[in-house]
N, C-alpha and C positions, 0 to 999 in steps of 0.2 A: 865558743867565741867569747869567753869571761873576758877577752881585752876590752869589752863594752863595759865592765864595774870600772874602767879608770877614767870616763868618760861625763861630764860633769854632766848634773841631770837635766832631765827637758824641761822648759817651763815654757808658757803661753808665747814668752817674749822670745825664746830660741825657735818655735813656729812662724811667726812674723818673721823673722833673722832667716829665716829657710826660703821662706817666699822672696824675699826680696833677693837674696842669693841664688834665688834659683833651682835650690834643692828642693827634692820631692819629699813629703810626707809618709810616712806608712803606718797606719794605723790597723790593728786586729781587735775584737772583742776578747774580753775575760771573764769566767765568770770565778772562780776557785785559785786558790793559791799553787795546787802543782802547776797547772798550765801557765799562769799568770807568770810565774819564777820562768819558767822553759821559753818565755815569750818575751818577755826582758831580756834576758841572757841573750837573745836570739839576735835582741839591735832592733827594736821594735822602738818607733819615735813616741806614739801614743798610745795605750789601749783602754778602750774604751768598756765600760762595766754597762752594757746594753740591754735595756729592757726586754732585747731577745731572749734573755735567760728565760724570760715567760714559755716562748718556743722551746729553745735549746736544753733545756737545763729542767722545765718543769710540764713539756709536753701539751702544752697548751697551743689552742689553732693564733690566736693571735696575743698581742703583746698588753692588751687592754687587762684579763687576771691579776698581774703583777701587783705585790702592792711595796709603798716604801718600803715598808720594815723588811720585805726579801731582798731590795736591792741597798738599803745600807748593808742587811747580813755579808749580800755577793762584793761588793764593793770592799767591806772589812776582809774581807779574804783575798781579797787582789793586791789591796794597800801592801798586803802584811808578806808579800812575795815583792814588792817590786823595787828596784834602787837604782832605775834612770827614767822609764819612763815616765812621760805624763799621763797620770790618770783622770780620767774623766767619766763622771757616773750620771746615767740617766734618770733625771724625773721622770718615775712611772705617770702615768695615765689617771687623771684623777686629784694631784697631786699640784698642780699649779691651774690649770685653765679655769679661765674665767673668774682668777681672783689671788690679785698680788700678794696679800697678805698671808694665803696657804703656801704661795710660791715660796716666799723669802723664810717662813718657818720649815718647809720641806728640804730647802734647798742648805739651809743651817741644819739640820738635822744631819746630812749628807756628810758635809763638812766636817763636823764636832763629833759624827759618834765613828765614819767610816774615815775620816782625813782624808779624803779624795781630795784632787788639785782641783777640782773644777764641774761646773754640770753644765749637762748637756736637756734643750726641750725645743719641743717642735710648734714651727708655726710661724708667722711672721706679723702684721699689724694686731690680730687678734692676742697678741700674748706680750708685746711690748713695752705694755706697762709693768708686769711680773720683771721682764728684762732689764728692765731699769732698776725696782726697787731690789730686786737678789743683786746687782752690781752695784745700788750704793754700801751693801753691807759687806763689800769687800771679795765679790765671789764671784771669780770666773766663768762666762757664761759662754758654751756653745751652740750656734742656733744649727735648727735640722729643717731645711724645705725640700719641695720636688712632690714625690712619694713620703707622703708622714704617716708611717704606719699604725701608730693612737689613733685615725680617724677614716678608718679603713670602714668603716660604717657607712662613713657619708659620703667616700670614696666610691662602695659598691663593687672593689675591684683591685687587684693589685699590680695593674695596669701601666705602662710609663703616663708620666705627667706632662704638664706644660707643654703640650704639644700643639694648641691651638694658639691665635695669638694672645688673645686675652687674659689666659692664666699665667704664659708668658710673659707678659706687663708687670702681671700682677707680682711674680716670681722675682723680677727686676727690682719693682718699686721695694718689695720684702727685705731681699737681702740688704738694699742703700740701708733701710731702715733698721735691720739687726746692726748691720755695721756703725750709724748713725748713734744708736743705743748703748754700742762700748761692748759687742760679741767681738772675743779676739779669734772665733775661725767661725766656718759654716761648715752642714755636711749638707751636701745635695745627692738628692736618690733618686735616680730611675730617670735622667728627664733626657731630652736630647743634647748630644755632644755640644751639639754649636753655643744652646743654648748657657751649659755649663761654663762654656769657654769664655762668654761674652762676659758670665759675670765676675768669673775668675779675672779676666783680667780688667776689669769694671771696680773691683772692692781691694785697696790695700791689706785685706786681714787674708788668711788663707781658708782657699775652697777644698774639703774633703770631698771626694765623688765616692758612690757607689752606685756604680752601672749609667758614668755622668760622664764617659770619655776621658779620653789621655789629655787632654788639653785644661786640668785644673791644678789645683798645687799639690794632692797628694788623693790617697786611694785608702777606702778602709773594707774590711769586709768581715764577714763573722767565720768567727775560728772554725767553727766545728764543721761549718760549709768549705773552707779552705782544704780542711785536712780529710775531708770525704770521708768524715762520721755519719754525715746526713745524706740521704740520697732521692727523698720524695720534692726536692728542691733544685730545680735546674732551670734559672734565670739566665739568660745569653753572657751577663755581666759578670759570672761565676768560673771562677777557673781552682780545678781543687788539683792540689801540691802533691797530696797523699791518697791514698786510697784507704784510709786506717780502719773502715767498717769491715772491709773484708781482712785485712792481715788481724786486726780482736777477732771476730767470727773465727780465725782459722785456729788462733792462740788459745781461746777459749775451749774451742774443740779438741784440742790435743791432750790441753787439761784435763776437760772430761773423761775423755778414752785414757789417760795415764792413772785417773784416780778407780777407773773402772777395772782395770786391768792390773792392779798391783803395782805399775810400773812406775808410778810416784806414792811416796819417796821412795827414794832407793838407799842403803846401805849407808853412801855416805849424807844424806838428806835428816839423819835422826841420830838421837842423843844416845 
């Protein structure tokens, strides 16, 4: 589908232009340049360089591990494959909370050493001041509520959210205030449909859901759960494309038995 390289690139402002027209968003995780190229090409609006890599990519139980210097690395590698969509790389865990000053150096670091379009961090009145001072420095901020997986500590649970009314409120009062703050989208995780909805259509920036209902502006989800590389993960909100663990499993195996067996290379296979 390369008719997608004659198609001008995404930017914050072509997001906003989608909500307001009505188009849906589709965001996927990246961590690496092959996949990242293969997911461009694909017509992918944004992808997201997600601190999942902590999980995905380096085997860790939670996202908390990561540190900068692995997601500028991941990030550099996504930039360096991609030529329409918008890239957006997350502040690990560590790296902005509870102090604007590491935020807007973390978040320029991001910028300057990986050229990401944008970053993404989690949280809403607690982290708002960070929000502000990384967007007077010129840099795209995406906010992450619902399910914030950095604080899955205090969580106790990887649970849906907002389900009572009072986190609910509180989820409301959040996004006004990321939006308030100059966030040109939000990602909401895990919470109830209605609730996704209300805010979706409550905030003129656009709402990414994941496991947040059809009724927001667009859907993100992480790759390697999409394409059924991972399979100890089976969220209700999860729909995988591929089965790719088993067809590697199967490819790999044949390799084995071919190199065991003589039967690779063959004749014409060598110099």
């Amino acid at each position: 589908m390369s008719h997608y390289k004659d198609l001008k690139k995404i930017t914050t402002n072509t997001l906003i232009e989608m909500k307001h027209s009505g188009e849906k968003i589709s965001m996927l995780t990246s961590y690496d340049y092959t996949f990242a190229q293969i997911v461009d090409d694909a017509g992918i609006d944004v992808i997201l360089v997600g601190d999942s890599a902590s999980n995905v990519m380096a085997g860790h139980i939670s996202t908390l591990p990561i540190t900068l210097d692995q997601m500028i690395y991941h990030a550099q590698s996504v930039v360096r494959a991609v030529n329409r969509a918008l890239v957006v790389c997350d502040l690990p865990f560590g790296s902005y909370q509870g102090d604007s000053k590491n935020a807007l150096i973390s978040s320029i670091r991001i910028m300057k050493e990986a050229e990401a379009h944008a970053i993404k961090l989690e949280g809403g009145v607690e982290v708002v001041e960070s929000v502000k001072r990384i967007l007077s420095a010129g840099i795209p901020v995406m906010g992450h509520l619902g399910l914030t997986p950095q604080s899955i500590f205090k969580f106790g649970t990887y649970s849906v959210r907002a389900k009572d009314k009072k986190e609910a409120e509180k989820l409301i009062h959040d996004a006004k205030l990321l939006e308030e703050a100059g966030c040109f989208a939000i990602v909401l995780e895990k919470i109830p449909a209605e609730l996704a909805a209300e805010v979706a259509e409550m905030l003129s920036i656009p709402v990414i859901g994941i496991g947040a209902g059809s009724k927001v502006d667009g859907q993100v989800l992480v790759l390697h759960d999409m394409l059924g590389m991972t399979k100890e993960f089976n969220p209700r909100f999860l729909r995988r494309y591929l089965n790719l663990k088993e067809e590697i499993t199967k490819a790999v195996g044949k390799y084995v038995e071919d190199v065991k067996t003589l039967d690779f290379p063959n004749s014409s296979e060598q110099y």
